[in-house]
Structures are given as structure tokens and as C-alpha cells.
Legacy VTK file of the C-alpha trace (Angstrom):
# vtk DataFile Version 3.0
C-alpha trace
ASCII
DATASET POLYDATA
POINTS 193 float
-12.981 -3.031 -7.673
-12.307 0.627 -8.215
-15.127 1.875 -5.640
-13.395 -0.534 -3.127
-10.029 1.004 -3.923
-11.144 4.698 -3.772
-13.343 4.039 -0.990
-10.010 2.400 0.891
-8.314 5.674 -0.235
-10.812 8.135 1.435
-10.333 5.931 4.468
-6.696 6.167 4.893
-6.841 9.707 4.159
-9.409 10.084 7.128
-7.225 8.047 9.402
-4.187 9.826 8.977
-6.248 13.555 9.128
-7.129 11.886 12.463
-3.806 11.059 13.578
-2.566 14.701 12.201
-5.141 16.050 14.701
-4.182 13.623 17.370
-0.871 14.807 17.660
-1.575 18.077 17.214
-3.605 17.783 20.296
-1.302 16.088 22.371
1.617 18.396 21.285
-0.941 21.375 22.402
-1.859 19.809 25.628
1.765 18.998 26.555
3.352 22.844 26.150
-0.313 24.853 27.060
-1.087 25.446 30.487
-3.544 22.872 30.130
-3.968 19.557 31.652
-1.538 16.587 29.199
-4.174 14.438 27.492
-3.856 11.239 28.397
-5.450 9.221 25.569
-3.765 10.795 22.717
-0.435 8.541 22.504
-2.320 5.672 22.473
-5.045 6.784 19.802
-1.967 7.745 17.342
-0.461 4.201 18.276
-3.540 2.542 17.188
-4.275 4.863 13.777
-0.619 4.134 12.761
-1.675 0.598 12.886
-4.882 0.891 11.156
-2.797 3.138 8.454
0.272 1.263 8.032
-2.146 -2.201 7.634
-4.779 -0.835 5.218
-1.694 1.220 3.652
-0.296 -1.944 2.252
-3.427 -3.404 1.096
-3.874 -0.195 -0.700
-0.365 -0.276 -2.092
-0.655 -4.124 -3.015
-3.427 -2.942 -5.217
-1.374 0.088 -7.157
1.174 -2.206 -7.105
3.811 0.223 -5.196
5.572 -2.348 -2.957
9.173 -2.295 -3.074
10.420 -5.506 -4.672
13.081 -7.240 -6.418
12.315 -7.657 -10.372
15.520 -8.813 -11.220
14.123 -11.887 -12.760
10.634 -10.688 -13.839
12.610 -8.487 -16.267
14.742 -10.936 -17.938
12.184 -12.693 -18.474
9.486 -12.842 -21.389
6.281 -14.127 -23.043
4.925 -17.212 -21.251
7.757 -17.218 -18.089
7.133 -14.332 -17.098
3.188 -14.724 -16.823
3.795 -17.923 -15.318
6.051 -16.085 -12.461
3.929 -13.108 -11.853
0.932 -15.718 -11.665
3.042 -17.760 -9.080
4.081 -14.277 -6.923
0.121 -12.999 -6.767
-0.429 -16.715 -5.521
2.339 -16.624 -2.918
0.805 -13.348 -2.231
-2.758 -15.003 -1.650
-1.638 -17.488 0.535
0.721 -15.569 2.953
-2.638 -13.118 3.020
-5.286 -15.983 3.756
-3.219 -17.923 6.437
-1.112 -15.363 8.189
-3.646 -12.347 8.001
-6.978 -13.609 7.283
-6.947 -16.842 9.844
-4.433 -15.552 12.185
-5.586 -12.033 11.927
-9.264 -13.346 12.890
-7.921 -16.019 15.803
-5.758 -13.154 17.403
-8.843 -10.893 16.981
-11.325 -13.635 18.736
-8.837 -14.743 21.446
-8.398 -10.749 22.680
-12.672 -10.487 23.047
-12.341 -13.716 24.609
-10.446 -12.741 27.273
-11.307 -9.270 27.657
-8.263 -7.661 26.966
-8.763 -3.690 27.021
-6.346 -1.049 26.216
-4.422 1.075 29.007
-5.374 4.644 28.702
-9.201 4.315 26.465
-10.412 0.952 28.008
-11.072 0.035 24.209
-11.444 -3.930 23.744
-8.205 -4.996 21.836
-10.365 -6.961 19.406
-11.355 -3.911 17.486
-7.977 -3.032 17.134
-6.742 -6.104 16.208
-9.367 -6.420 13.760
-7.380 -4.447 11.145
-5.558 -8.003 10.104
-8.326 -9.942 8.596
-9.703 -6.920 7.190
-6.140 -6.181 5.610
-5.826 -9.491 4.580
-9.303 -9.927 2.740
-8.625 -7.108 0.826
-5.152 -8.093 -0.101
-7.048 -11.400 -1.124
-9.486 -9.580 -3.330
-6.806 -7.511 -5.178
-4.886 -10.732 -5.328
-8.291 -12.303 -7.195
-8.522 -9.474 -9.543
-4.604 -8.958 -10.709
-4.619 -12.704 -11.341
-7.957 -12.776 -13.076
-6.460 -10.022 -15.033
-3.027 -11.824 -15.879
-4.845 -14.732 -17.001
-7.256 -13.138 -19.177
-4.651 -10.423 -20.807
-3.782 -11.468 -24.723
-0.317 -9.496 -24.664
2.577 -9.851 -22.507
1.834 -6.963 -19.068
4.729 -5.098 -17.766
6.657 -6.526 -14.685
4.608 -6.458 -11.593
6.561 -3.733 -10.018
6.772 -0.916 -13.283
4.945 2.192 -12.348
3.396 4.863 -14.465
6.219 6.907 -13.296
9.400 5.060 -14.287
8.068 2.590 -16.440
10.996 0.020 -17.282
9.450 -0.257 -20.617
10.948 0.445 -24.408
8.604 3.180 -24.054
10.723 4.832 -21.306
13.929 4.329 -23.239
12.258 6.125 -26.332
10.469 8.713 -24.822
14.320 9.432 -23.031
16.086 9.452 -26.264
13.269 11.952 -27.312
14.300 14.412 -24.245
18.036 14.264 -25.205
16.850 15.442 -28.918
15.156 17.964 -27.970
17.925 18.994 -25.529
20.185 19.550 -28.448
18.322 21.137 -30.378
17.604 23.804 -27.796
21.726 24.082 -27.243
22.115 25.863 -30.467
19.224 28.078 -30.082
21.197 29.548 -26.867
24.253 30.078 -28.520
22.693 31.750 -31.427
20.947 34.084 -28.952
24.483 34.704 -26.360
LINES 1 194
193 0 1 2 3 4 5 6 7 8 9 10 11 12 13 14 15 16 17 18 19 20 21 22 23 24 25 26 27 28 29 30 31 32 33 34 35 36 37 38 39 40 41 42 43 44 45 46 47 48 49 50 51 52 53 54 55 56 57 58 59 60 61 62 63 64 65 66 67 68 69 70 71 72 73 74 75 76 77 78 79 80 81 82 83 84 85 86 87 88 89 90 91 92 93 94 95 96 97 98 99 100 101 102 103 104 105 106 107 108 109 110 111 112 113 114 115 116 117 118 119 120 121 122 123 124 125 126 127 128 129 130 131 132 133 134 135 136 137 138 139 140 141 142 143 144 145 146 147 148 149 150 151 152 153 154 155 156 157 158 159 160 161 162 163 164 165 166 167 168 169 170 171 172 173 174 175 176 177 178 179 180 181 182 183 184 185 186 187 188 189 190 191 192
């Protein structure tokens, strides 16, 4: 699971390099004495797609996504497990049907009929394509968080803590720490003034 993650990494850093230079270009192009390119609005168009779809596949898996956790942190032990298994199932599903199946049907029904974009002639399909792929991968790091939330012997953190701000006791002690050692650099100061 962690190749697929860094590998998904490396690829939205190489789409958005590619949209950087995309712009660039078409900025250039615009304000040179040069002929505007053409193509270049509708390339960025279609990277921010790519990025922003694969972007929260990748944040579904580093579990960044903005949510409420209001409830997940009042409760403990055995409720909470049971409602962070039922989220990462809701999560499945909406994945599966809207992404995966409707993803894929959109996807087939634009080769079908042959629908190319404006500017690059580029079959819509391959654009489109970025839902079921989005989706599967949403579905596979929905497999593996609840594989892991089934299998872990201890209580895990609320879905939505990050390493950063951790909502943990851990937080609250490691703050209380900071605020020692803030006073006992105050006297320090006024022994040096």
C-alpha cells in the first residue's frame, strides 16, 4: 500500500509541475511577440482535473479531508470503532457506485460517441477516465483503513487527528510541557535585564 501511495504522490507532483509549465507557457505566449498558444487553457483545465481527482484519493489515504468529528470524539472504546468502521463503509460505497460505475459508464459513453475536446482533438474518454481510477483507489485505501480498524487491539485516534494537531492527551501534555518551560525561561530574562 505504501508504493501505491508514494507512487500516487510522484504522480500528482508531475501533474501539477506540468500544469506549472502550462501556464507558464501560455502566460509567455500571451505578453511575447509570439503567436497565443492555443492548447494551453485547455491542457491546465484537464491537469486540474486529473490533480484535484487523484488529490483526494491521495488525501483520503493520509486522512487530510476536512470533516466534522464532533461525535467521533465524544465517543470511546467500542462506539467509536463501530462509527469510524461505518464512515470508511459509507466512504466505500459512495466510491464504488458514484465513481467507480459512474466514473466508468461516463468514461464508455464519451468513446462511444466520439466526443473530442475543442482545442487538442483528445477523446473525452481519457479524460474522463480519472473517475474510476479515483474511485478504485479510494476503494483500496478504504479496504486497508478498515482492515486496519478491525484488526487494531487498542482504541485509534479519531479518523480526522493528524500528526500535526493531534486531539490526543498527548497534545494536551506535551502543551502543558511548553507553558513550563515558558516560565521557567521568564525568570532567566529578568535575571539577565
Amino acid at each position: 500500500m505504501q508504493k501505491i501511495e508514494k507512487a500516487l504522490g510522484f504522480v500528482l507532483g508531475t501533474l501539477l509541475a506540468l500544469m506549472v509549465l502550462d501556464v507558464t507557457w501560455q502566460i509567455l505566449t500571451r505578453f511575447l511577440p509570439m503567436q497565443p498558444s492555443s492548447y494551453t487553457e485547455e491542457v491546465a483545465r484537464y491537469l486540474l482535473v486529473w490533480i484535484g481527482l487523484l488529490g483526494g484519493a491521495y488525501a483520503y489515504r493520509k486522512k487530510s479531508h476536512l470533516g466534522i468529528d464532533l461525535l467521533s470524539n465524544a465517543l470511546h472504546g467500542a462506539k467509536r470503532r463501530a462509527l469510524q468502521i461505518f464512515v470508511v463503509l459509507v466512504c466505500f460505497a459512495f466510491a464504488a457506485l458514484a465513481m467507480v460505475y459512474g466514473g466508468a459508464k461516463l468514461m464508455l459513453l464519451t468513446f462511444e460517441l466520439e466526443q473530442t475536446s475543442a482545442a487538442l482533438n483528445l477523446p473525452m474518454g481519457y479524460v474522463y477516465s480519472v473517475l474510476p481510477l479515483s474511485g478504485l483507489l479510494i476503494c483500496l485505501f478504504s479496504i486497508d483503513h478498515l482492515i486496519e480498524l478491525v484488526t487494531a487491539k487498542e482504541e485509534l485516534p479519531s479518523d480526522f487527528d493528524s500528526e500535526v494537531h493531534p486531539y490526543t492527551d498527548d497534545a494536551e501534555a506535551s502543551s502543558a510541557d511548553a507553558e513550563a518551560k515558558q516560565k521557567q525561561k521568564q525568570p532567566e530574562a529578568a535575571v539577565e535585564a
